[in-house]
C-alpha positions as CSV (number, residue, x, y, z in Angstrom):
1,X,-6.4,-26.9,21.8
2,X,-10.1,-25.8,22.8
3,X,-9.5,-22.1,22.3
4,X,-12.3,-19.8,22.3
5,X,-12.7,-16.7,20.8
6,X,-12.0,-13.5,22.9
7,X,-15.2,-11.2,23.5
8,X,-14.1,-7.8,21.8
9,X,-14.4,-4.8,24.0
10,X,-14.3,-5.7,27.6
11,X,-11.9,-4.8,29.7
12,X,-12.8,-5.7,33.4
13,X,-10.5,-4.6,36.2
14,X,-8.0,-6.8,37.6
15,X,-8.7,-8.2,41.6
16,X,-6.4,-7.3,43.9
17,X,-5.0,-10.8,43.7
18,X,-4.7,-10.5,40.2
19,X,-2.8,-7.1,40.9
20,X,-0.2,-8.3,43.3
21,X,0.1,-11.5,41.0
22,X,0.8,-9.0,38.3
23,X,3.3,-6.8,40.4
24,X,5.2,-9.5,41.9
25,X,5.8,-11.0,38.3
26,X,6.9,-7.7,36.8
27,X,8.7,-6.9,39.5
28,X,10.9,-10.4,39.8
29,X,11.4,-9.5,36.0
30,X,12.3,-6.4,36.2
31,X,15.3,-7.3,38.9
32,X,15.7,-9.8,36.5
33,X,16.0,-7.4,33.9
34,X,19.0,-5.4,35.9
35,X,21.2,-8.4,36.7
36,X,20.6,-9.6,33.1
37,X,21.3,-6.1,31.7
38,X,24.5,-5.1,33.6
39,X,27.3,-6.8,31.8
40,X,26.6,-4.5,28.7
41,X,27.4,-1.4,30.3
42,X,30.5,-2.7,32.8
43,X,31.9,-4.7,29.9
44,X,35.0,-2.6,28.8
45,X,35.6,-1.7,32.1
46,X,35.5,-5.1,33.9
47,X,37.5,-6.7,31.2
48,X,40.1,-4.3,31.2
49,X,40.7,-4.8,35.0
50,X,40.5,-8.6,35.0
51,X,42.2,-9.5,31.6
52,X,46.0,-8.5,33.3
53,X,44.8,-10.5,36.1
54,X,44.0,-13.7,34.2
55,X,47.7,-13.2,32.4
56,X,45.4,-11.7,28.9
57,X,46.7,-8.5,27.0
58,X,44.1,-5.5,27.4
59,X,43.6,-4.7,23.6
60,X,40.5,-4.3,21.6
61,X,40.7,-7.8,20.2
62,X,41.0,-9.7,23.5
63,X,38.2,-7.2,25.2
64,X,35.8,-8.7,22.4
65,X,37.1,-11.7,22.4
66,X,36.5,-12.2,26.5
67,X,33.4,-10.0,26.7
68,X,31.5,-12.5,23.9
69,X,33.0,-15.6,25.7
70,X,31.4,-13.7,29.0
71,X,27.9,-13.6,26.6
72,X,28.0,-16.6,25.8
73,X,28.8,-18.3,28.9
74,X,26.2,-16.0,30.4
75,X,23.6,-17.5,27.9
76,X,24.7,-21.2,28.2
77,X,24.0,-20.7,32.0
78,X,20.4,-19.3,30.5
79,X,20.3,-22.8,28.8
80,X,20.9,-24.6,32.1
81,X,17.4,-22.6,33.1
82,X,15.1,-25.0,31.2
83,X,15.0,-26.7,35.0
84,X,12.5,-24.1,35.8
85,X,9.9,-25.4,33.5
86,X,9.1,-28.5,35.3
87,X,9.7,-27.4,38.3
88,X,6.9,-24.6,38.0
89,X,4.3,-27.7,36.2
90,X,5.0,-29.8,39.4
91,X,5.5,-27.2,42.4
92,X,3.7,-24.4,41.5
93,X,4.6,-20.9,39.8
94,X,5.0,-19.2,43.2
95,X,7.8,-21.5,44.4
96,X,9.7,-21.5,41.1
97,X,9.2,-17.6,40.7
98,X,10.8,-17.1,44.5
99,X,13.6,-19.7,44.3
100,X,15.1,-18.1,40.6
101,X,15.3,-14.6,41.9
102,X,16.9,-15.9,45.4
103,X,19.9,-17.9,42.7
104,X,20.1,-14.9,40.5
105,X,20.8,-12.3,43.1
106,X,23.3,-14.2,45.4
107,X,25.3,-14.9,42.1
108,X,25.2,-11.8,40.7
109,X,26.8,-10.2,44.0
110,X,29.3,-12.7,44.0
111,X,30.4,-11.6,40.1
112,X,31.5,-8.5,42.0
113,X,34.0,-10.2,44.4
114,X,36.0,-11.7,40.7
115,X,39.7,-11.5,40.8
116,X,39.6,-13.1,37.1
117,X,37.9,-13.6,34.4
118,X,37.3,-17.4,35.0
119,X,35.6,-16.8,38.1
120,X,33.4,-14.2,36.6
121,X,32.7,-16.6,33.6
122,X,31.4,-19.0,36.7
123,X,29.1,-16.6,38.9
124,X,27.5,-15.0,35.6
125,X,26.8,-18.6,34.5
126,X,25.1,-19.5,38.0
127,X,23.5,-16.3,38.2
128,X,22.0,-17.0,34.4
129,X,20.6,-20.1,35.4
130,X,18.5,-18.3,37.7
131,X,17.7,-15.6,35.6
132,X,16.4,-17.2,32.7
133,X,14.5,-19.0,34.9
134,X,12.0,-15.2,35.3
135,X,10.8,-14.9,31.8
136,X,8.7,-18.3,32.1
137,X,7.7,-18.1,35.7
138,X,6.3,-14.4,35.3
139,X,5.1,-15.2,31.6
140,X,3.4,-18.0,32.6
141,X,2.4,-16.9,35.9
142,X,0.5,-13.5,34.4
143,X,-1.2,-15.1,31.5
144,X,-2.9,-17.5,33.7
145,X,-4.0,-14.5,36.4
146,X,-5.2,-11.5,34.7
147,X,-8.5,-11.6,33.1
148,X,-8.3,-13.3,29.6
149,X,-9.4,-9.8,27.7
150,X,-6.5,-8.2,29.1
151,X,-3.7,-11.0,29.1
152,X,-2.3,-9.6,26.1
153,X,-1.4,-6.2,27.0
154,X,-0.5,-7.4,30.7
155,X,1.5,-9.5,28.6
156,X,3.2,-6.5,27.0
157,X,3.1,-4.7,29.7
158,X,5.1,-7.5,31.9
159,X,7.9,-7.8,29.3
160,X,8.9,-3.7,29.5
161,X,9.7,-5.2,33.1
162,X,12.7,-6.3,32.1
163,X,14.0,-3.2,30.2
164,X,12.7,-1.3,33.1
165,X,15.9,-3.1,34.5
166,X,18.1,-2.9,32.0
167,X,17.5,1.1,32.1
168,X,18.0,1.3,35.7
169,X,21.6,-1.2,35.2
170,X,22.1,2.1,32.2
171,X,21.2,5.0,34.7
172,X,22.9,3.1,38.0
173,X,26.2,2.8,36.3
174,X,25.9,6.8,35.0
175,X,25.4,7.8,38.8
176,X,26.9,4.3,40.5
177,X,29.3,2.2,38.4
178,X,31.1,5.2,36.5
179,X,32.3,6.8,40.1
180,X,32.5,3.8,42.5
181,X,33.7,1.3,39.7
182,X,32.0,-1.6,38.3
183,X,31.9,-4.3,40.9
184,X,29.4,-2.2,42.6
185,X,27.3,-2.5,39.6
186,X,27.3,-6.2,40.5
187,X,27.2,-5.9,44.5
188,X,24.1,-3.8,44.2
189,X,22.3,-6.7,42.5
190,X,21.8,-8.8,45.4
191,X,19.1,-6.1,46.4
192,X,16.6,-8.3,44.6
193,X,16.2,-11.1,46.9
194,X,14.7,-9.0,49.2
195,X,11.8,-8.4,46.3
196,X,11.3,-12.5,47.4
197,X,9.1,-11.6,51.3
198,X,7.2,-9.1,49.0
199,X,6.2,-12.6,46.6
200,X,6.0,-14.3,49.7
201,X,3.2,-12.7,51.4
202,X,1.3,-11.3,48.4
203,X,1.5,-14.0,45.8
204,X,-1.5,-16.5,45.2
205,X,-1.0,-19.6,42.8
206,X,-2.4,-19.6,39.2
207,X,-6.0,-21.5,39.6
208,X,-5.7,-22.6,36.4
209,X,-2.4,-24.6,38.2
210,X,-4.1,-25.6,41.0
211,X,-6.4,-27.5,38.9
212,X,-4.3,-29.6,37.2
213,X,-1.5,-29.7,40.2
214,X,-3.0,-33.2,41.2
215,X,-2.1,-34.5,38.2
216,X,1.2,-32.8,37.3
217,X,2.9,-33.6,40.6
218,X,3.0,-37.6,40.1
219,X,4.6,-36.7,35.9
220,X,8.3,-37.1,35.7
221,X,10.9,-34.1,35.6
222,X,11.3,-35.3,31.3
223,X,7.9,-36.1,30.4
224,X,7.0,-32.3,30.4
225,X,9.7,-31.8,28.0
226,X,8.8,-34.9,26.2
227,X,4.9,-34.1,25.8
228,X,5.5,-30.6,23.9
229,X,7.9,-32.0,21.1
230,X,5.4,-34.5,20.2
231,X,2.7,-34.1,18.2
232,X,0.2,-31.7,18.2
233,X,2.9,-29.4,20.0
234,X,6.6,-30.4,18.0
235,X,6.5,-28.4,15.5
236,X,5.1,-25.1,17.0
237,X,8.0,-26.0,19.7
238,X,10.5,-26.2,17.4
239,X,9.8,-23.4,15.5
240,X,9.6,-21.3,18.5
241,X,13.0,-22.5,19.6
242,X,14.0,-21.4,16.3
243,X,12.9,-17.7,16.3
244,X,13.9,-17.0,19.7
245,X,17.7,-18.3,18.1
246,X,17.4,-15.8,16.0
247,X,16.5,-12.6,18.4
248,X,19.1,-13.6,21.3
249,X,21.6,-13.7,18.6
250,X,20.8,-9.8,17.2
251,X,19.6,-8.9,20.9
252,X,23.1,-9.6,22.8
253,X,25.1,-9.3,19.8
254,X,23.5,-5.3,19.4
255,X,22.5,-4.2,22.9
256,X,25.7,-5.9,24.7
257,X,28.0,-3.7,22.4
258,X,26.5,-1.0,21.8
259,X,28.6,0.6,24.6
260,X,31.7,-0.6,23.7
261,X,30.7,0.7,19.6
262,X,30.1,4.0,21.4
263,X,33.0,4.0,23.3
264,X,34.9,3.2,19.9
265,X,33.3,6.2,17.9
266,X,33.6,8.9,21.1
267,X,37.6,8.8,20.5
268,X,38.0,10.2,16.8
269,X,34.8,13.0,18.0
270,X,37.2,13.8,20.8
271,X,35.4,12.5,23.6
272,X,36.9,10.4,26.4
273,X,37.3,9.2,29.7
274,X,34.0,10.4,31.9
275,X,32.5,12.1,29.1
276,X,32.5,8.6,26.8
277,X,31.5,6.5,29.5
278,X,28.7,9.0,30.1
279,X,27.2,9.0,26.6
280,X,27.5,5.1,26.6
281,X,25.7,4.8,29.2
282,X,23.2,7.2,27.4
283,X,23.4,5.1,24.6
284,X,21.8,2.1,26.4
285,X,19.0,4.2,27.9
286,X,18.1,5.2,24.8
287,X,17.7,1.9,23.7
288,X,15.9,0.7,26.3
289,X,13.3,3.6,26.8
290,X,12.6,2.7,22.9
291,X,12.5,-0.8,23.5
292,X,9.8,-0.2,26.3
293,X,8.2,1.6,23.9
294,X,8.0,-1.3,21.6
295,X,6.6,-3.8,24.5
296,X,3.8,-1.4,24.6
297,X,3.2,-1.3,21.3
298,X,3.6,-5.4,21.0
299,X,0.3,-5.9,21.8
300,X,-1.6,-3.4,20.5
301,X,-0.3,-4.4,16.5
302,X,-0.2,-7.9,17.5
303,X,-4.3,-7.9,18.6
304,X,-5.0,-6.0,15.2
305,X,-2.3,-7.7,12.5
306,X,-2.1,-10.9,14.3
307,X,1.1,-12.4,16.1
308,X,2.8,-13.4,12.9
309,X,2.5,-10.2,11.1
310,X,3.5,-8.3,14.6
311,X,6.8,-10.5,14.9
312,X,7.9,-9.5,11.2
313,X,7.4,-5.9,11.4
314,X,9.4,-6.5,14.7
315,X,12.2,-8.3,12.5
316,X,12.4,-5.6,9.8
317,X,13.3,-3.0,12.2
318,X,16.4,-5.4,13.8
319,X,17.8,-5.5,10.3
320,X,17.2,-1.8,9.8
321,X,18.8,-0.9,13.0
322,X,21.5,-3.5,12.9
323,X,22.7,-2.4,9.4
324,X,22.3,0.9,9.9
325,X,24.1,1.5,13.1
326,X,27.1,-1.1,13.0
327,X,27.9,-1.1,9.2
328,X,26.5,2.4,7.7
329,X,26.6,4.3,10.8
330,X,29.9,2.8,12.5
331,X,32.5,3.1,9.6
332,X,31.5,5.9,7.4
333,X,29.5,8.8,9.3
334,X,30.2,8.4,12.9
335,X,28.4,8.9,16.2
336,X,25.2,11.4,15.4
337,X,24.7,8.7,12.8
338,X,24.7,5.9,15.1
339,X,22.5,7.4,17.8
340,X,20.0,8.1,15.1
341,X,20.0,4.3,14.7
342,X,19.8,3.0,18.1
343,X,15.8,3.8,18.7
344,X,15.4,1.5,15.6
345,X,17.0,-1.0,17.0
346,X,14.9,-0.3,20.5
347,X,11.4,-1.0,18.8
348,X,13.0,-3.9,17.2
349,X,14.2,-5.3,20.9
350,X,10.4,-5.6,21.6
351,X,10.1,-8.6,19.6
352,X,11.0,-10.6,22.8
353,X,7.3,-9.4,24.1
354,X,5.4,-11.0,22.1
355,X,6.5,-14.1,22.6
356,X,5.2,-13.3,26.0
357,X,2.0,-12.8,24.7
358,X,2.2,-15.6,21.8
359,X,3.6,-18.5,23.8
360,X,1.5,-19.2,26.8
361,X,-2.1,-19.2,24.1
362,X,-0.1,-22.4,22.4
363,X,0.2,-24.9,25.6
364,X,-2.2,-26.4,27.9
365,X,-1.6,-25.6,31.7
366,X,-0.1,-28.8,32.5
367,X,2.7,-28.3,30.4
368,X,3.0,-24.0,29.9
369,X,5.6,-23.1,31.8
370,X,7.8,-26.0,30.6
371,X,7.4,-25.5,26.7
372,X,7.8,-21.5,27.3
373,X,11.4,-22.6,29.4
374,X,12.0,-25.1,26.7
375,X,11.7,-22.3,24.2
376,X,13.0,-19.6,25.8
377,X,16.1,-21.4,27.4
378,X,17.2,-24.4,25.1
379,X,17.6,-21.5,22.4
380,X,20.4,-19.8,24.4
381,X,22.4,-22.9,24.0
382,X,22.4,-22.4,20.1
383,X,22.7,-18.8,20.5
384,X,25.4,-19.1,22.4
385,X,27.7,-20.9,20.0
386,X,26.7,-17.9,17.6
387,X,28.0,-14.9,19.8
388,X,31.2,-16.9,20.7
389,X,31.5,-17.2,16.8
390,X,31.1,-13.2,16.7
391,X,33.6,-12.7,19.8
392,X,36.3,-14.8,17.4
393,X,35.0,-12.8,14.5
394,X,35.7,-9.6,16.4
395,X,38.8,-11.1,17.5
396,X,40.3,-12.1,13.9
397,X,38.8,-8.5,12.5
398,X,40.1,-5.9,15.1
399,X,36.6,-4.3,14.5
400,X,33.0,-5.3,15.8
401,X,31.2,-3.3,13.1
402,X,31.3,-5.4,10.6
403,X,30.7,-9.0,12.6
404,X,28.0,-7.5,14.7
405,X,26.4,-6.4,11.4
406,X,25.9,-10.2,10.0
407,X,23.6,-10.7,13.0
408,X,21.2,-8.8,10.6
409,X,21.2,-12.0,8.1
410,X,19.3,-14.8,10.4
411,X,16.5,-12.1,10.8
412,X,15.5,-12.1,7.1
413,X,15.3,-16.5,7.8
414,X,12.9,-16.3,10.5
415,X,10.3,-14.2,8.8
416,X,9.6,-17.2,7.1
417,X,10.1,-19.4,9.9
418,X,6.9,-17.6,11.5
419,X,5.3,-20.3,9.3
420,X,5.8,-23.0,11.8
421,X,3.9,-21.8,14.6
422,X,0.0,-21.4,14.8
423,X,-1.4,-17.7,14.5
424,X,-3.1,-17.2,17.7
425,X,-4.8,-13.9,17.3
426,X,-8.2,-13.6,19.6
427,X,-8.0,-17.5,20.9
428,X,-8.3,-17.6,24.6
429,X,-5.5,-19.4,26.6
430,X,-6.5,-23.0,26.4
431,X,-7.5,-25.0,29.9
């Protein structure tokens, strides 16, 4: 791909371009982060107000049933995202950045206005179609507008963005959603397309786009998608696809429960009704102050041990944290126990930052932001099918401890599934 080695110990400072490039991207993500984030901590509540309006039983079997149908709708709507890909190769990363936050916000207020479950299903899956959209735009649009000896912590740096929102979704609903109900956890999330005149007037395009834009412009929507799954780029592609099937599947399954498992183990410690809801919603900023943590750390381990190495160590600690919290923790020593596990499975989150880091150094520019949306979207399709298979799971059991603990399994597969995609320690992103 041309890449160069990266001159060791230099560490310029950015422009101010490169600064409001950095801030509009992490700031899009972060919003991002909130509307993608909410659903966890509003699930038992919005379910058990719209189930007896959609004609469902409220018990704890149709609560998971409906709330992993809501995830996985949610992530099939991620699928849909891929559009973004192309759209940023022909148009520019600007445009595409502005135009996902505008479809994810608008959406995401409307969820609030649901009188049933089916229409919720609808505006989280519009609302996902421009937030999956973010990760590619701002991952793309950083790692071609920060100085090349600092892309990888910007990289790092740009992916805590979006636990930055799912800790303010976890600290809103403690102050917001627990007192004023849950819709206004979803009406408050139109406050992001305002963030879009901020992009507007600050944002410059990626010159590394602008170079090639003559010639991206007259390629077809598909022949993006088409150039990365051929060779030299189809196998790295598909093994990306791969790994990323494997985190959504432990990341939605874990984090978008945890409540609800918390909420399950405050009744026999004699905790209930604002007190539970309060310590749930602890529960998830816990998790995400770790998992910023982790985003931090991403690029530090993944500059000294190498991207491959970083992403197992990352894996490790999901299996460690999965097992432990929702089988060990969950059935046999109770909720001290599980708290003790939930920073695991924080630092473990983080593996979704370095693929921040790890999949812009595998493309050209002409093709970037379409093989990272390929990547990080297509996968949501597959992982989709997975946490509707955990919802029936749940369903069938009358427990999520035990389901939720299986998502530990595809972990120990992708370590070795690492093999398919280059290491890309000190290359420099390729022209």
């Amino acid at each position: 791909m041309g890449a160069k080695p990266v001159a060791a110990g230099v560490r310029p400072k950015l422009t101010p371009q490169q600064r409001n490039a950095f801030i509009s991207a992490f700031g899009g993500w972060t919003l991002d982060g909130y509307n993608a984030g909410l659903f966890g901590v509003v699930l038992a509540p919005a379910m058990s107000a719209l189930l007896p309006q959609s004609g469902i039983e409220v018990n704890p079997g149709t609560v998971g049933l409906f709330g992993e149908l809501m995830v996985a709708v949610f992530l099939a709507g991620w699928g849909c995202s891929f559009i973004w890909g192309p759209i940023a190769d022909r148009t520019g990363r600007v445009r595409a950045l502005m135009l996902s936050i505008i479809v994810f916000s608008v959406f995401t207020f409307l969820a609030g206005l649901s009188q049933n479950v089916w229409e919720l299903a609808v505006f989280r899956f519009l609302a996902a179609v421009g937030i999956g959209g973010e990760w590619s735009m701002a991952g793309t649009f950083v790692a071609e507008s920060v100085p090349e000896e600092r892309r990888p912590f910007f990289g790092g740096f740009l992916h805590a963005g979006t636990y930055v929102g799912f800790l303010i979704a976890a600290v809103v609903n403690y102050f917001v959603g627990v007192t004023l109900g849950w819709r206004w956890m979803f009406f408050i999330g139109i406050l992001p397309a305002l963030f879009v005149f901020y992009v507007r007037a600050k944002s410059v395009e990626s010159k590394r786009w602008e170079k090639v834009s003559g010639n991206t412009a007259r390629v077809s929507f598909w022949s993006f998608f088409a150039k990365v799954l051929q060779p030299p780029y189809r196998t790295r592609t598909w093994g990306n696809l791969l790994l990323l099937v494997i985190c959504l599947m432990g990341f939605w399954a874990g984090s978008q429960y945890l409540p609800t498992a918390i909420l399950t183990l405050a009744k026999p410690a004699g905790i209930a009704g604002t007190g539970a809801a309060h310590l749930a919603a602890l529960g998830a900023v816990v998790l995400d102050v770790f998992t910023i943590l982790g985003c931090f750390l991403a690029p530090y381990l993944a500059n000294r041990l190498g991207r491959r190495r970083t992403l197992v160590i990352f894996f490790v600690l999901m299996m460690i944290g999965i097992l432990g919290g929702f089988l060990w923790a969950f059935y046999d020593h109770g909720l001290g126990a599980f708290f003790a596990f939930i920073p695991i499975l924080g630092l473990g989150g983080a593996d979704f930052a370095l693929f921040t880091i790890w999949l812009p150094e595998q493309y050209p520019t002409e093709v970037r932001a379409s093989a990272f949306a390929f990547a990080t979207t297509f996968s949501r399709f597959v992982a989709a099918i997975g946490t509707f298979v955990i919802g029936w799971a749940i369903n069938a059991t009358h427990t999520i401890g035990i389901p939720l603990a299986w998502t530990a399994a595809p972990f120990l597969i992708g370590i070795f599934l690492t093999l398919m995609v280059p290491e890309t320690k000190g290359h420099r992103l390729p022209d």
